[in-house]
Structures are given as structure tokens and as C-alpha cells.
C-alpha positions as CSV (number, residue, x, y, z in Angstrom):
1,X,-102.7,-139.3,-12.8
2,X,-103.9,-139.7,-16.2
3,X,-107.8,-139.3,-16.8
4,X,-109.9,-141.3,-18.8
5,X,-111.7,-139.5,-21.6
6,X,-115.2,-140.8,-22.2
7,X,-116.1,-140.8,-26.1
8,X,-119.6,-140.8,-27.5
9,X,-121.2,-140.6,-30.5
10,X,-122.9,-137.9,-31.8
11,X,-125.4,-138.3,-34.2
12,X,-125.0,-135.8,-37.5
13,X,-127.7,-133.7,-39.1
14,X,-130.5,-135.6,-40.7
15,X,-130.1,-134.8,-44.5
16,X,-132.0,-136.4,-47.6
17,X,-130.0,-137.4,-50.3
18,X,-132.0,-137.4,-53.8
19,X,-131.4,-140.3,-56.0
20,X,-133.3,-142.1,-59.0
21,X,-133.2,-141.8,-62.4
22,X,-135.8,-140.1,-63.9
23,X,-137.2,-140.6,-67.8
24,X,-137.2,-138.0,-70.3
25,X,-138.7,-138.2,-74.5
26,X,-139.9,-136.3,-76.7
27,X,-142.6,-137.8,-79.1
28,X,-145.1,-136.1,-81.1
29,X,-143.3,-132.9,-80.1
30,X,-144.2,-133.7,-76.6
31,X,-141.7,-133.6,-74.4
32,X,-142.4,-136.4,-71.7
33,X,-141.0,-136.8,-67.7
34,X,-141.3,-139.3,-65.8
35,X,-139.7,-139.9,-62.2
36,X,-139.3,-143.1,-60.1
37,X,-140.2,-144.5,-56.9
38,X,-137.1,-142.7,-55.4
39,X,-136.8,-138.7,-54.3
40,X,-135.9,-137.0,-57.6
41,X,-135.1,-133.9,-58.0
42,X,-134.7,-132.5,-61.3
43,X,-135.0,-129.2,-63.7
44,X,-135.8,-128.1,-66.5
45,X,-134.4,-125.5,-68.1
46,X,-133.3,-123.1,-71.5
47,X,-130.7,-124.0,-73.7
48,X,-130.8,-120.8,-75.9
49,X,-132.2,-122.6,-79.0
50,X,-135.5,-122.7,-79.7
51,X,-137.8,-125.3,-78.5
52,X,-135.2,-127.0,-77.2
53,X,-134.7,-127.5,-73.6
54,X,-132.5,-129.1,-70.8
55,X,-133.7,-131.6,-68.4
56,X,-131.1,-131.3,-65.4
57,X,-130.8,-133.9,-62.9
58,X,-129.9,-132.5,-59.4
59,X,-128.1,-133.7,-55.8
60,X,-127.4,-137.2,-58.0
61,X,-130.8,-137.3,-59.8
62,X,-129.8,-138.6,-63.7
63,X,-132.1,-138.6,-66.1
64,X,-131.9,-141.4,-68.5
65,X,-129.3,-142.8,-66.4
66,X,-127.2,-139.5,-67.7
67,X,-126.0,-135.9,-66.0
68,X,-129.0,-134.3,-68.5
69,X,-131.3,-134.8,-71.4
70,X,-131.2,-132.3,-74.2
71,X,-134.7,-132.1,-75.3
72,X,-134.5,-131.2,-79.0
73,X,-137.7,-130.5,-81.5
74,X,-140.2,-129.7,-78.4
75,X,-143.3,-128.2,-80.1
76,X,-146.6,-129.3,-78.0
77,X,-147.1,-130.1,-74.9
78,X,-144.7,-130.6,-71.6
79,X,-146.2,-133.3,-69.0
80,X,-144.3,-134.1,-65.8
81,X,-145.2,-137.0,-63.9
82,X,-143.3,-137.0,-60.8
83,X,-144.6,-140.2,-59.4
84,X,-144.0,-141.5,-55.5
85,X,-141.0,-140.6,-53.7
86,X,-140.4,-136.5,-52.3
87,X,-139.8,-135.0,-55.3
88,X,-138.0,-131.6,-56.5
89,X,-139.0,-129.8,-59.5
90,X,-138.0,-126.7,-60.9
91,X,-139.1,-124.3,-64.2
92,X,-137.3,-121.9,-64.8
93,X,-136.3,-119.3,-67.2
94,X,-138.2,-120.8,-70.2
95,X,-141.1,-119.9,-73.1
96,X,-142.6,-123.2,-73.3
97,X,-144.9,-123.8,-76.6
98,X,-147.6,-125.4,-75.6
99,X,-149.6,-126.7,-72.3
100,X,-147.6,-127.5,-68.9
101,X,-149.2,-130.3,-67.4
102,X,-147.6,-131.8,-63.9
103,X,-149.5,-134.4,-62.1
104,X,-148.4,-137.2,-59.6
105,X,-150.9,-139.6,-58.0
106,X,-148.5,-141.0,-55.5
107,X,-147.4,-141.0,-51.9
108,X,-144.9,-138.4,-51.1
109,X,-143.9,-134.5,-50.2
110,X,-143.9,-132.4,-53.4
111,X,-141.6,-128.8,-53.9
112,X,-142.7,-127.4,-57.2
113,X,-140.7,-124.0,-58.1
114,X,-142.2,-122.4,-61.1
115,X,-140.2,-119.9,-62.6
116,X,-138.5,-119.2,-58.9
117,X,-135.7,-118.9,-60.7
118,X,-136.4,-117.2,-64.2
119,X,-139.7,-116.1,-64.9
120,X,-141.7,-118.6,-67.7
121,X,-144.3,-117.9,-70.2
122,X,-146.6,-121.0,-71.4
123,X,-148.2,-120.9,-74.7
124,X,-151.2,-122.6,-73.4
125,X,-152.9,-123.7,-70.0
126,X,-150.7,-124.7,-66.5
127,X,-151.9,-128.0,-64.6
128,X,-150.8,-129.3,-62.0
129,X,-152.7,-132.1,-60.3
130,X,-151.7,-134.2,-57.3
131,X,-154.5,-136.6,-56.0
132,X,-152.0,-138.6,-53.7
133,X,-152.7,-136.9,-50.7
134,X,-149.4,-135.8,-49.9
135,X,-147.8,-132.7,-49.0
136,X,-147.3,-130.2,-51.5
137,X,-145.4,-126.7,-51.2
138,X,-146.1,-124.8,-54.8
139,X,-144.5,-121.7,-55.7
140,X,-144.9,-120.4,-58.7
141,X,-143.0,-117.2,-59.2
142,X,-143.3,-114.5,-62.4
143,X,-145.1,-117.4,-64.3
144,X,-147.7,-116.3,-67.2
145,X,-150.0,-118.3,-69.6
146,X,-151.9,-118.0,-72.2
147,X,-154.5,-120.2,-71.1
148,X,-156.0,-121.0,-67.9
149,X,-154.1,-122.4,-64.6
150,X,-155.1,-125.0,-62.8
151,X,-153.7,-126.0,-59.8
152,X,-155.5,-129.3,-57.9
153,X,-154.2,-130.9,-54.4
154,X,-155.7,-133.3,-51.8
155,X,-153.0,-133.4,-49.4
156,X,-153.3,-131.3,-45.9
157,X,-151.0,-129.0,-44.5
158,X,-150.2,-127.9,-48.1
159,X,-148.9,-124.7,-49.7
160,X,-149.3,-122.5,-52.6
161,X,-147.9,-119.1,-53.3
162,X,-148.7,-117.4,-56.5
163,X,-147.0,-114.2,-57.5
164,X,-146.5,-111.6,-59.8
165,X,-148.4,-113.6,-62.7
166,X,-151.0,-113.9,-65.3
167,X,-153.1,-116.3,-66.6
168,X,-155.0,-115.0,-70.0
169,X,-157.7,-117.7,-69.3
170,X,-159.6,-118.7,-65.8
171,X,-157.5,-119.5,-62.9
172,X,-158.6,-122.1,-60.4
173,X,-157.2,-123.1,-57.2
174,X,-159.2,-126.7,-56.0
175,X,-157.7,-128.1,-52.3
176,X,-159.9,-130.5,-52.0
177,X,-161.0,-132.3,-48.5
178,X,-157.1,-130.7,-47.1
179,X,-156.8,-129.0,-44.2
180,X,-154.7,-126.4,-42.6
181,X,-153.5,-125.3,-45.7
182,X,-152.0,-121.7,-46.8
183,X,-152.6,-119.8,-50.0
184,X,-151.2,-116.7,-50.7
185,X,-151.6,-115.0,-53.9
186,X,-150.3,-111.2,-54.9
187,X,-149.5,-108.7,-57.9
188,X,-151.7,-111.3,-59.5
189,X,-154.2,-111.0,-62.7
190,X,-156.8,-113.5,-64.3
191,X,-158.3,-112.4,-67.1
192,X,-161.0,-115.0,-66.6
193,X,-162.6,-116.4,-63.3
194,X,-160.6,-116.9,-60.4
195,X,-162.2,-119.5,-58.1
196,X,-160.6,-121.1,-54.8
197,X,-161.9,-124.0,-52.9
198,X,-160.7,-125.7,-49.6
199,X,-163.2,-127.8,-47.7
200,X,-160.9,-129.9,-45.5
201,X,-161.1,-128.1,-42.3
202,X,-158.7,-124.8,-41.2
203,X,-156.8,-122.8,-44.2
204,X,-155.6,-119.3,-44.2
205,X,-156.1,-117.7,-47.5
206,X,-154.3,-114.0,-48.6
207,X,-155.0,-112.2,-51.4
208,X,-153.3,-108.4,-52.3
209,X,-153.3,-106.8,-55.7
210,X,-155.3,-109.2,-57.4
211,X,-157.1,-108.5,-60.5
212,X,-159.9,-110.4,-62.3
213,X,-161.4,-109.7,-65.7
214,X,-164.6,-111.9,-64.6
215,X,-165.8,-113.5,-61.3
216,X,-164.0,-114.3,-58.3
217,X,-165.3,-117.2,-55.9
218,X,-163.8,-118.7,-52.7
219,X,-165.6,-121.5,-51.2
220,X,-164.2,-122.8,-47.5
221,X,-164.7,-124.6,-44.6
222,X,-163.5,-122.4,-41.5
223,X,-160.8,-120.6,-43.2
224,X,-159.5,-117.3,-42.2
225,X,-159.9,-115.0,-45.5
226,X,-157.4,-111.8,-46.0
227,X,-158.5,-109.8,-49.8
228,X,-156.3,-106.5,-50.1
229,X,-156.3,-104.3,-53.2
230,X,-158.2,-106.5,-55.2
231,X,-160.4,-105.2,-58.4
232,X,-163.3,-107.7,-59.3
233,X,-164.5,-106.6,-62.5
234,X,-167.6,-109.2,-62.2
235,X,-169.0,-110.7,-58.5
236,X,-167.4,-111.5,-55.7
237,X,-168.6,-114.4,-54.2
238,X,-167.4,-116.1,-50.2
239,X,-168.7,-118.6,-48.8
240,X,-167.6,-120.5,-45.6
241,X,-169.5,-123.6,-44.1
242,X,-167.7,-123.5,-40.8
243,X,-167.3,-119.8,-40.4
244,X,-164.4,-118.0,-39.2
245,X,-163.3,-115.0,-40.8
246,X,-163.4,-112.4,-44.0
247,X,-161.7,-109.2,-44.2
248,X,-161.7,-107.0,-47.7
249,X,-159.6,-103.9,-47.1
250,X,-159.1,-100.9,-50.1
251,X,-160.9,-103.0,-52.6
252,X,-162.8,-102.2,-55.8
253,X,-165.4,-104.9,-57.0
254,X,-167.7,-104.1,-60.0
255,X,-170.5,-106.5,-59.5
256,X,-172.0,-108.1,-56.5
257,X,-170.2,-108.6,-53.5
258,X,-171.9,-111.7,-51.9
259,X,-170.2,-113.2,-48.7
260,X,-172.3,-116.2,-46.8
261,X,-171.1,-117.3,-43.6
262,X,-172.9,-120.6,-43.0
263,X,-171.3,-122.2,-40.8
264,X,-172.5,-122.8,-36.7
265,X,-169.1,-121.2,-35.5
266,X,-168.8,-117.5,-34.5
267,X,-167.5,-115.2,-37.9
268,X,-165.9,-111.8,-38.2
269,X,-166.6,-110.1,-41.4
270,X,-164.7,-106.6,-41.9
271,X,-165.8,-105.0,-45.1
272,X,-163.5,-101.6,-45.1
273,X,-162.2,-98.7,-47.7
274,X,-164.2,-100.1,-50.5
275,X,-166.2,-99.5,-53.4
276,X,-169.1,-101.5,-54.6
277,X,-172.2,-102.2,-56.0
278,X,-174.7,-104.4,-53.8
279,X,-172.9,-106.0,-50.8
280,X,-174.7,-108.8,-49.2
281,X,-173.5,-109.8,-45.6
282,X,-174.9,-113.2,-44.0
283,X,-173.7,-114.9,-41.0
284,X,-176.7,-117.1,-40.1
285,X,-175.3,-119.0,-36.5
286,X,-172.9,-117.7,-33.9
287,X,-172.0,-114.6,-31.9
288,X,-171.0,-112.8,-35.1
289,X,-169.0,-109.2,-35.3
290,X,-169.9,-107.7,-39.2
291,X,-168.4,-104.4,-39.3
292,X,-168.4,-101.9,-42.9
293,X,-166.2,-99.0,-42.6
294,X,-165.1,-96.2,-44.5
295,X,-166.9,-97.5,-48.1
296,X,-169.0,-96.3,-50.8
297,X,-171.5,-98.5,-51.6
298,X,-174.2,-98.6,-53.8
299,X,-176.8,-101.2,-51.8
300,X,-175.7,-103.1,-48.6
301,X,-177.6,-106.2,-46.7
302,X,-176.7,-107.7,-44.1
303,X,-178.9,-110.9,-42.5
304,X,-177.1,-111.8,-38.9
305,X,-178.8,-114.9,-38.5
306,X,-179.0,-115.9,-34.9
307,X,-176.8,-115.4,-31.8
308,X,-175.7,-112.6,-30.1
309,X,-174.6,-110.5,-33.3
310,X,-172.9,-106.6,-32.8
311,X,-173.2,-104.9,-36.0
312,X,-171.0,-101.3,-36.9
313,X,-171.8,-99.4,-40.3
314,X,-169.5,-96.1,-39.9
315,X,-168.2,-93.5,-42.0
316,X,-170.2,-95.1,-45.3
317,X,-172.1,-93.9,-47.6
318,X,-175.1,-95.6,-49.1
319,X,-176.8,-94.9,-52.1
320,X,-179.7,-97.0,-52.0
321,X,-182.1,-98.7,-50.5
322,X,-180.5,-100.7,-48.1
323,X,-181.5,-103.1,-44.6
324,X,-179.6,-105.0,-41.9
325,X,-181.9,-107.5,-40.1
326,X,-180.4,-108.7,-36.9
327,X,-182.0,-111.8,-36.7
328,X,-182.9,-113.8,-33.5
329,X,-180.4,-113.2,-30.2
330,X,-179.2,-110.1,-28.2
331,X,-178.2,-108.3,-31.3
332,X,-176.5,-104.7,-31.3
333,X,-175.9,-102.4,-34.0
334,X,-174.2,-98.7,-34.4
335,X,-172.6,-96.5,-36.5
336,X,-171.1,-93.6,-34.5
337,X,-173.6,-90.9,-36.0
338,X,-171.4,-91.1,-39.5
339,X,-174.0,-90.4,-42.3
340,X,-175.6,-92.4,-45.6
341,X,-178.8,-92.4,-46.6
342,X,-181.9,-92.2,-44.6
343,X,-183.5,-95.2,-46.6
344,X,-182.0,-97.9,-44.1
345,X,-184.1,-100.3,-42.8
346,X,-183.1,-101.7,-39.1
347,X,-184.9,-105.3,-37.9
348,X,-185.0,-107.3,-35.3
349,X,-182.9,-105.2,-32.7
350,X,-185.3,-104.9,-29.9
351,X,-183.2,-107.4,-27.8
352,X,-180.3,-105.3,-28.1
353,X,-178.7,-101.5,-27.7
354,X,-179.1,-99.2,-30.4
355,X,-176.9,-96.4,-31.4
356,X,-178.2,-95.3,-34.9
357,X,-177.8,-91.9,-36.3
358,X,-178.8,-91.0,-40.3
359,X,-177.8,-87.0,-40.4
360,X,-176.8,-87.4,-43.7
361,X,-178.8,-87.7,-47.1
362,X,-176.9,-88.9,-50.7
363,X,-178.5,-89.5,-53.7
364,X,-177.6,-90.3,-57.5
């Protein structure tokens, strides 16, 4: 008896096909880009000849309704706009003569791949600037300038990964009101400031082997801080509205180490195998944990605030003058009889335990 075979459909991998034709000049010496509405993806690449480059349309991108655009007699500036649509761009491999400017200001998920695939060198300042409020995933690979970067976004859930660079000027990294977002920045070295802002809620922001010849700020609401093997050759600022936590591992900061935890939430600051100069500690609210290990500093302050705060100095040595004030709450401090210098000044921890020894005297 013959059986009937049942047939269905299945449905197939969902798979988006880039399309539009993007527009490319050059002016002035400026080479111009511009995409469409639709989801181009396109790059822009070396042609061996000097300031001339190839723009590259990819997955049936064209660029002036063409395969490419040879970009012949580029002397100033490159500005993409990649306008709406989820757009693809790539950099790679080039020495470009002047300032990089990218910006779009219109719905849509952004993938920006700077020198990803060949490292670039710009002549000039990096910006790229996105006040849509889309998703954007930034890499930007081997990729030095002359001037400053600049890298602005307002979309949450974003991400930007910055490695093995330099930028000769200051470098700043502005996220706006987005949340959740993810920074990660290594084998990195600003000659200038670095600064990093991101006040739209949760972010998670990693830093190892960075290097400043100036200041370096991060300002955050309730973002979880990670600074490895960095050398701050002017002040170290952190500040968090809605705290969470900061931890500065094997670090070397010149100047003033300031780190403000403002916020009403419960922070965890771990300040450990450092060197520094005055390091200034304040969670104000919560049930905070502060704990300095293992350092050499020259001053060190910490304010608790209020809450039920446990505070740990061990195995540090201190070469000045230096206080922790436990605020208001059922605070506890202790340092597990490790020794620095007898001028510490313990506050407000008669609500609390107390396991403070000072055996050991250093001066300078």
C-alpha cells in the first residue's frame, strides 16, 4: 500500500541583501560619499597611486550606478555620509591626506570597520558622528591620526572597540543618553586627553594598555569600569552618577587619581598594584565595598558617604598624610596588620568593627 508523503515548507535563513547606489565626487580635493535610503555597503580602499583611492561597492552596492569609483586628485578631506538604511562601511589599508569625517543622522544599524582590514594613517583628525539613534558597532583596528578622534553616538545597545592605535591629538569618546553600551579600548595611546562619556543608563567600559600624554576622564551613569595597565601622565578623573563599579589593576597615573561614586546604588571600587600620587575615593550613598591593595601611594582619601560601607587598605604604602572617613552607617574598615605610615586618620567608625594595625613607618 502506497503512503502518502506530506510536504511542507520550510522557511530558509533570514539573510539581508545590500542594495543602493551610493554617490561618490571629488571637489576641492575633497572626496565626497554619500549613501541612500537603502542598506549600502561599500569600501574604500588603495589603488597604489597616490591620493587616489577606490570606492568599492559590495553584496550589489554600485556606486554611481557603477561596480566602483576611482577617486583620482584626493588632497583634503574624506567625508562619508552614510544616510538611513543599515549600512556597511569599511577603511582599509590607506594613508588618507587629510580629515576623516563620517557622520549619518538617520534611522538605521551602522558597522564601521576602520582599518579591520589594513591598518590607516589619517593626516588630520577622525569623526565620526551618528545622532540618529540607531545602533552602531565601531571597530576601528591599527588606525592612527595626526589629530584628534572623535567618535560621537546616541543610539543604545551600541559598540566600539578601539585597538592598537594612536591619535597625536585628544581622543574623545561621547555616548550620549545610550544605554547598555560596550567600549573596549587596548594597546591604545593619546597624546592628548582621553575623555569617555555614557549617561544613558548600564555600559561596560574596558580599558588595558592605554596611554595618555594628558588627562583621562570617564563620566557614567551605572557603568561597570575595567582600567588595566594604563599610564596617565596627567589626572585621572571617574565619575559615576548611578554607581556600580571601578576597578584599576597594575596602573601608573602621574597626577591625581580622583574617582566619585555619586550615585544612590551600592559601588565597588578596587584600587590595586598601582602607583600614584593623591588618590581620592568617594562613594557618598549605598552599602559600598572600597578596597586599595598592593599600591604605592603618595596621599590616599577616601569619604564613604553613608550606608553600611566595609573599607580594606592592605599591603600599601602611604607616604603622606592621609584619612578615610567612614561616614554615617555600620561602617567597617581593616587592613590585615600590612604597614604605611602612621599619619592615617580613621573617622567615623564607632558603628562598626575595627581591625587597624600601622607597624610600619615610610617617609620621603
Amino acid at each position: 500500500m502506497l503512503r502518502k508523503r506530506k510536504l511542507r515548507f520550510e522557511s530558509l535563513e533570514n539573510r539581508q541583501m545590500m542594495a543602493g547606489d551610493v554617490t561618490a565626487a571629488v571637489a576641492g580635493g575633497v572626496l565626497t560619499i554619500t549613501g541612500d535610503t537603502a542598506a549600502n555597503d561599500i569600501s574604500l580602499l588603495p589603488t597604489g597611486i597616490a591620493n587616489t583611492f577606490l570606492v568599492r561597492g559590495n553584496n550589489g552596492t554600485t556606486v554611481n550606478m557603477a561596480a566602483g569609483f576611482l577617486a583620482v586628485g584626493v588632497t583634503s578631506d574624506v567625508t562619508i555620509d552614510l544616510d538611513d538604511g543599515d549600512d556597511i562601511l569599511s577603511v582599509n589599508n590607506v594613508v588618507l591626506p587629510a580629515n576623516l569625517n563620517i557622520v549619518d543622522s538617520f534611522a538605521g544599524t551602522n558597522t564601521v570597520n576602520l582599518g579591520v582590514g589594513g591598518s590607516i594613517l589619517v593626516k588630520g583628525n577622525i569623526s565620526y558622528v551618528d545622532t540618529s539613534g540607531a545602533v552602531n558597532a565601531i571597530t576601528a583596528n591599527v588606525v592612527q591620526s595626526t589629530g584628534s578622534q572623535y567618535y560621537q553616538f546616541a543610539g543604545d545597545a551600541s559598540f566600539l572597540k578601539i585597538t592598537r592605535g594612536s591619535s597625536v591629538g585628544a581622543t574623545t569618546i561621547d555616548m550620549q543618553d545610550s544605554g547598555n553600551v560596550q567600549i573596549d579600548i587596548s594597546d591604545f595611546y593619546s597624546q592628548g586627553v582621553l575623555g569617555i562619556s555614557s549617561f544613558g543608563g548600564p555600559s561596560n567600559i574596558n580599558g588595558i594598555r592605554i596611554g595618555t600624554g594628558g588627562n583621562m576622564s570617564i563620566q557614567t551613569e551605572n557603568a561597570n569600569i575595567d582600567l588595566n595597565t594604563i599610564h596617565v601622565r596627567g589626572t585621572l578623573f571617574i565619575n559615576d552618577s548611578d554607581a556600580s563599579s571601578v576597578s584599576i589593576q597594575a596602573s601608573v597615573i602621574d597626577g591625581s587619581t580622583v574617582i566619585s561614586m555619586s550615585g544612590t546604588a551600592d559601588s565597588t571600587v578596587t584600587f590595586a598594584n598601582n602607583v600614584a600620587k593623591t588618590v581620592s575615593i568617594s562613594t557618598f550613598n549605598g552599602d559600598d565595598i572600597i578596597i586599595v591593595s598592593a599600591s604605592d601611594i603618595d596621599r590616599l582619601f577616601v569619604y564613604a558617604g553613608s550606608g553600611n560601607d566595609n573599607v580594606v587598605v592592605q599591603s600599601t604604602i602611604l607616604h603622606r598624610y592621609s584619612q578615610i572617613d567612614a561616614g554615617s552607617g555600620f561602617d567597617s574598615v581593616s587592613n590585615g596588620g600590612t604597614g604605611f605610615s602612621p599619619q592615617l586618620s580613621l573617622s567615623n567608625f564607632s558603628n562598626g568593627p575595627t581591625n587597624f594595625l600601622l607597624p610600619r613607618i615610610v617617609r620621603v
